[in-house]
C-alpha positions in Angstrom: 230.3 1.8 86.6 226.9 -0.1 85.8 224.1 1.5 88.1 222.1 -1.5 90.1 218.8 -0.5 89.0 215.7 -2.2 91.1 211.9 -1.6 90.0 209.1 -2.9 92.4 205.3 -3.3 91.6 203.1 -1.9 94.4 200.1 -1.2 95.2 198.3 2.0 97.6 194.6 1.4 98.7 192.6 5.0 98.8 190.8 5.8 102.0 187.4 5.6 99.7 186.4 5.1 96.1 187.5 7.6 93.9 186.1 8.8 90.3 186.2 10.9 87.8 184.6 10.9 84.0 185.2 7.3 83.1 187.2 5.1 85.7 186.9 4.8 89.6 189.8 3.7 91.6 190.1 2.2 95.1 193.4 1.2 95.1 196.6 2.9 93.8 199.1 0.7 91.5 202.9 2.0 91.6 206.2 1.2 90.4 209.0 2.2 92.6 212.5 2.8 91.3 215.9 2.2 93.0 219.3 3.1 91.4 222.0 2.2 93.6 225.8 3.0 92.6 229.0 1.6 93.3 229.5 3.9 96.7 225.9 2.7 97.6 224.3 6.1 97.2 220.6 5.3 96.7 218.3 7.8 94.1 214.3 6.6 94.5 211.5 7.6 92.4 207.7 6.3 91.6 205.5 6.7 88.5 201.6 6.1 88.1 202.1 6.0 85.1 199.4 7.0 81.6 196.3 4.4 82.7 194.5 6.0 79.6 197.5 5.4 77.8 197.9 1.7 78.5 200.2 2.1 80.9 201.0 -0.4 84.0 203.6 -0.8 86.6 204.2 -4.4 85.0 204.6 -2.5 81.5 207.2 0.2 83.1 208.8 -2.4 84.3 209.2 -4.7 81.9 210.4 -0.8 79.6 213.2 0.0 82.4 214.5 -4.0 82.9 215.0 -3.7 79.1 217.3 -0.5 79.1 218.6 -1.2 82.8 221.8 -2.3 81.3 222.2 1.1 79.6 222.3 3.3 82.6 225.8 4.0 84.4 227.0 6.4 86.8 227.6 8.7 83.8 224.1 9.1 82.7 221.9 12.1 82.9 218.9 12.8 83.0 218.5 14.2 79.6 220.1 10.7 78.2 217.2 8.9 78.9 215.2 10.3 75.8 217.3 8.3 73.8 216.2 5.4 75.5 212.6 5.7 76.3 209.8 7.2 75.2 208.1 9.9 77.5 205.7 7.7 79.8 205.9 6.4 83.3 209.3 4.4 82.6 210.9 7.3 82.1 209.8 9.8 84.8 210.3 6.7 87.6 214.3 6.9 86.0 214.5 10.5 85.3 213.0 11.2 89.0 215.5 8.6 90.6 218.4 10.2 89.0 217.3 13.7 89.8 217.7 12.0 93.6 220.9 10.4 93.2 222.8 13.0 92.2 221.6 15.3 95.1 222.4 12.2 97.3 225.9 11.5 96.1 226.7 15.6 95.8 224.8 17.4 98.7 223.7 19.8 96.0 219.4 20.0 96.2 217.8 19.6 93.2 216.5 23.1 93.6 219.9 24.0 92.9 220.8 22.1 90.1 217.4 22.9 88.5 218.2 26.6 88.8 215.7 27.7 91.4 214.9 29.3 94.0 215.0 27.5 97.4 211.6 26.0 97.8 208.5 27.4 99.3 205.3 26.0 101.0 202.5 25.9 98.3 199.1 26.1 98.6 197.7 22.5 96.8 194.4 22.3 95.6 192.2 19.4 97.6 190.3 17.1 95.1 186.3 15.7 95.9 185.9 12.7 93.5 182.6 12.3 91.2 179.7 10.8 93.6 176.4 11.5 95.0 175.1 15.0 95.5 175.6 13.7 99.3 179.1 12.0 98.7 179.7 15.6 97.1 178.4 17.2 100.3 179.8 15.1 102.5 183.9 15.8 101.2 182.8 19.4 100.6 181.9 19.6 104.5 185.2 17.8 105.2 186.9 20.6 102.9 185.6 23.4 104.1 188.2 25.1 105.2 190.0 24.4 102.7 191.7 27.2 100.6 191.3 25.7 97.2 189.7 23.1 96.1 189.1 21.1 92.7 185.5 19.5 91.8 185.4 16.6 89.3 182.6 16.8 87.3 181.1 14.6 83.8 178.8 15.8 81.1 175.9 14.8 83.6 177.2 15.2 87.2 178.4 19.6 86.9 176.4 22.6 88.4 174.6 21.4 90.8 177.8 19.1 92.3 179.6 22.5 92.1 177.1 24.4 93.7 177.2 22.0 97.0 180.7 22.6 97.2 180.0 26.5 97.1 177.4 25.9 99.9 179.9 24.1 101.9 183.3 25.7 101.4 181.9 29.4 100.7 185.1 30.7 101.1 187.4 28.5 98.8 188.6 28.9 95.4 187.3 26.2 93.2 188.9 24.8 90.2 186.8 22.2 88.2 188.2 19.6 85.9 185.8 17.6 82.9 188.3 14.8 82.5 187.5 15.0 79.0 183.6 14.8 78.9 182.4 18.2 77.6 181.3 19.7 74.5 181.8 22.4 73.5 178.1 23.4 73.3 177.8 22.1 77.4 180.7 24.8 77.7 179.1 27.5 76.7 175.5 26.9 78.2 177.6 26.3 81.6 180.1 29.2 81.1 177.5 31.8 82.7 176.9 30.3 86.0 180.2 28.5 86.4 181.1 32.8 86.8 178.8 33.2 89.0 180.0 30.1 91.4 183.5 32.2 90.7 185.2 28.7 88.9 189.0 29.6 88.5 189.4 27.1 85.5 188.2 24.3 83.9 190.4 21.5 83.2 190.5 19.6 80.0 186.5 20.2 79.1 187.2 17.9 75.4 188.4 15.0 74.6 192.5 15.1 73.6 192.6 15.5 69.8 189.4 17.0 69.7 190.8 20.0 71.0 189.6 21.8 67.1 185.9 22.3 68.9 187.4 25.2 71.2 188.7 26.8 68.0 187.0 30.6 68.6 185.7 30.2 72.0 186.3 32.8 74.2 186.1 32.0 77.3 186.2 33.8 80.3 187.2 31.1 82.6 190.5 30.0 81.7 190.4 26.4 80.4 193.6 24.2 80.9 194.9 21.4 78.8 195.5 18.3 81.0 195.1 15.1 79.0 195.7 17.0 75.8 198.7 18.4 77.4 202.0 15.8 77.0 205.2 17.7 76.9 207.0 20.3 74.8 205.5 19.1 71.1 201.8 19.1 72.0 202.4 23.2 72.7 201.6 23.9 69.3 198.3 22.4 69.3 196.9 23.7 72.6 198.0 27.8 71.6 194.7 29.6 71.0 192.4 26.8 72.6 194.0 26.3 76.0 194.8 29.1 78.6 196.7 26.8 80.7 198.9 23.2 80.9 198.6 20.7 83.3 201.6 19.5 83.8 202.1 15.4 84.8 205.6 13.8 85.2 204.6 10.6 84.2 202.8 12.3 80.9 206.1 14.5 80.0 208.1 11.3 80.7 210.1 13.2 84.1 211.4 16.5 85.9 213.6 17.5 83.3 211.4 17.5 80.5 208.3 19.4 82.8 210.8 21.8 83.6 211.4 22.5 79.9 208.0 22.7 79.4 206.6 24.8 82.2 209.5 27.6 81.1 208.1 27.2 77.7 204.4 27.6 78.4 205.3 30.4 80.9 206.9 32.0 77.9 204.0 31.7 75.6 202.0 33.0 78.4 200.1 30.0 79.3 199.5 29.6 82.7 200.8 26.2 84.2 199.1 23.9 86.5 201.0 21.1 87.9 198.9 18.0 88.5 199.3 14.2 89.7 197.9 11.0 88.7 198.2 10.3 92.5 201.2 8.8 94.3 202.7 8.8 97.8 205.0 11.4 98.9 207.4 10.3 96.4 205.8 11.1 93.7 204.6 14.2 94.8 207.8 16.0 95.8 209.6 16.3 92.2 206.1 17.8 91.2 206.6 20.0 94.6 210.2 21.3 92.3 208.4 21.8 89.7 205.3 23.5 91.3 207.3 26.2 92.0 206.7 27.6 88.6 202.8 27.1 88.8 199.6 29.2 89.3 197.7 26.3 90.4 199.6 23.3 92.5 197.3 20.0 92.2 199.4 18.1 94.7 197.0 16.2 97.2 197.9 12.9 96.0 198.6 11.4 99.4 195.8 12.9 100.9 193.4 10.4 99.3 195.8 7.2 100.4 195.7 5.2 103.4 198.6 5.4 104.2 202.0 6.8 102.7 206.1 6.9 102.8 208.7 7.0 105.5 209.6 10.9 105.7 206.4 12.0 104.0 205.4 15.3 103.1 203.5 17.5 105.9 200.1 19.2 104.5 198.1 21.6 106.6 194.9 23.2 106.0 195.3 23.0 102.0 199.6 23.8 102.7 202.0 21.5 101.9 205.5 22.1 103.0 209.2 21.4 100.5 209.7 17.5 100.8 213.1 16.4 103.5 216.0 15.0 101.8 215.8 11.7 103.3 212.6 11.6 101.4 213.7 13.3 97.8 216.1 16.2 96.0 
């Protein structure tokens, strides 16, 4: 039996501005799956999709309406690889049928991922690039926050980090480049990003420059985000990266970030898992996955106006396993 398959364009306004090296948002644009099969069971996912890939909820879209006649009640998850490409398209299917089939079964997608039942996780809380007071002001909203991550540029770094220290003396900070470092700017910053006790440094190059960190030892782990696709950009990162941050719309769903977390894990790469923000939806397949994580990036929602029916609850930095009306 044919799955009906239904993919809607939305779009999220953000409570304020947000930026990062290159690109400020105030809204949030989303595609949301539906598969629906004959006994009316109903799997839902969402994707962001790759923006710095090209990527659009019109262009996901118009990928799953042209494969929608391919997918029946017999397909799988790992099926859709011979479909689509890893991208937004794919996680918004991959995600929906990760849903379905705990819908139609009973069985949690804990289970048939082969975990653990799922914990609370501590979620790192993002402040956007902005003034030194739009900096201070978030950082005082944050500052009780366990862990928190700092966007910073090639101009906009220490002393945007060093507000946040004033204001949230207690948290563990995480800072992420979005691509606009050298490699030079690394290693004049490394010594005081120490001393302001900076966890790790997300993608500090641009992707396929990655070559510059060739020999740089760094005491701070750095962690490959854009750079950082799915199982065959591994290779590359070996030696330059400490750590993966891992994106279900970049690795194209769940079941290939599962793959690739156990993979890094057993290279002995740390894992992050990251969002390119979303509602509750698109956060709690990244929740399954975060399970295998040192660092959970997972605030998504935080920075929306509003959010889904049966959303995830966060607390003080905690966010708690999605319901099952809502996902898995």
């Amino acid at each position: 039996m044919k799955l009906a398959v239904k993919a809607t364009e939305e779009s999220w306004p953000l409570k304020e501005p947000f930026e990062i090296a290159g690109q400020v948002m105030v809204d949030l644009p989303l595609l949301l799956v539906e598969l629906t099969d004959s006994d009316g069971f109903v799997g839902r996912a969402e994707a962001a999709g790759v923006d710095y890939d090209g990527e659009t909820p019109m262009s996901m879209r118009a990928q799953i309406e042209s494969v929608a006649t391919n997918l029946n009640e017999a397909t799988t998850p790992q099926d859709l690889a011979a479909h689509l490409p890893r991208g937004g398209a794919r996680n918004a299917l991959d995600c929906a049928l990760w849903d379905l089939r705990a819908k139609r079964s009973g069985v949690p997608a804990w289970v048939s991922a082969d975990m653990q039942p799922m914990r609370p996780l501590l979620t790192a809380c993002t402040i956007g690039l902005g003034s030194l007071a739009d900096t201070r002001r978030r950082a005082k909203a944050l500052s009780e926050a366990p862990l928190i991550k700092v966007k910073v540029d090639g101009a906009r770094h220490l002393d945007w980090i060093r507000v946040v220290r004033d204001e949230a003396p207690r948290a563990r900070l995480v800072i992420d480049a979005n691509q606009s470092w050298t490699r030079g700017l690394i290693e004049k910053l490394l010594p005081d990003l120490l001393s302001l006790g900076i966890e790790c440094i997300e993608q500090p190059v641009s992707r396929g420059a990655d070559n510059a960190l060739d020999g740089l030892s760094s005491p701070i782990p750095l962690v490959a985000d854009e750079s950082c696709t799915d199982r065959l950009s591994l290779p590359g990162l070996v030696n330059r990266y400490q750590g993966v941050n891992i994106k279900l719309d970049k690795t194209g769903g769940l079941t290939e970030a599962l793959a690739l977390a156990r993979e890094a894990r057993a290279l002995g790469i740390d894992v992050m898992v990251g969002n390119m923000c979303g509602t509750s939806l698109g956060m709690a397949p990244a929740f399954l996955l975060a399970q295998l994580a040192r660092w959970a990036d997972l605030d998504g929602p935080l920075l929306q106006l509003d959010d889904r029916a049966s959303a995830m609850a966060y607390h003080q930095g905690v966010v708690q396993p999605p319901q099952p009306a809502l996902w898995g």
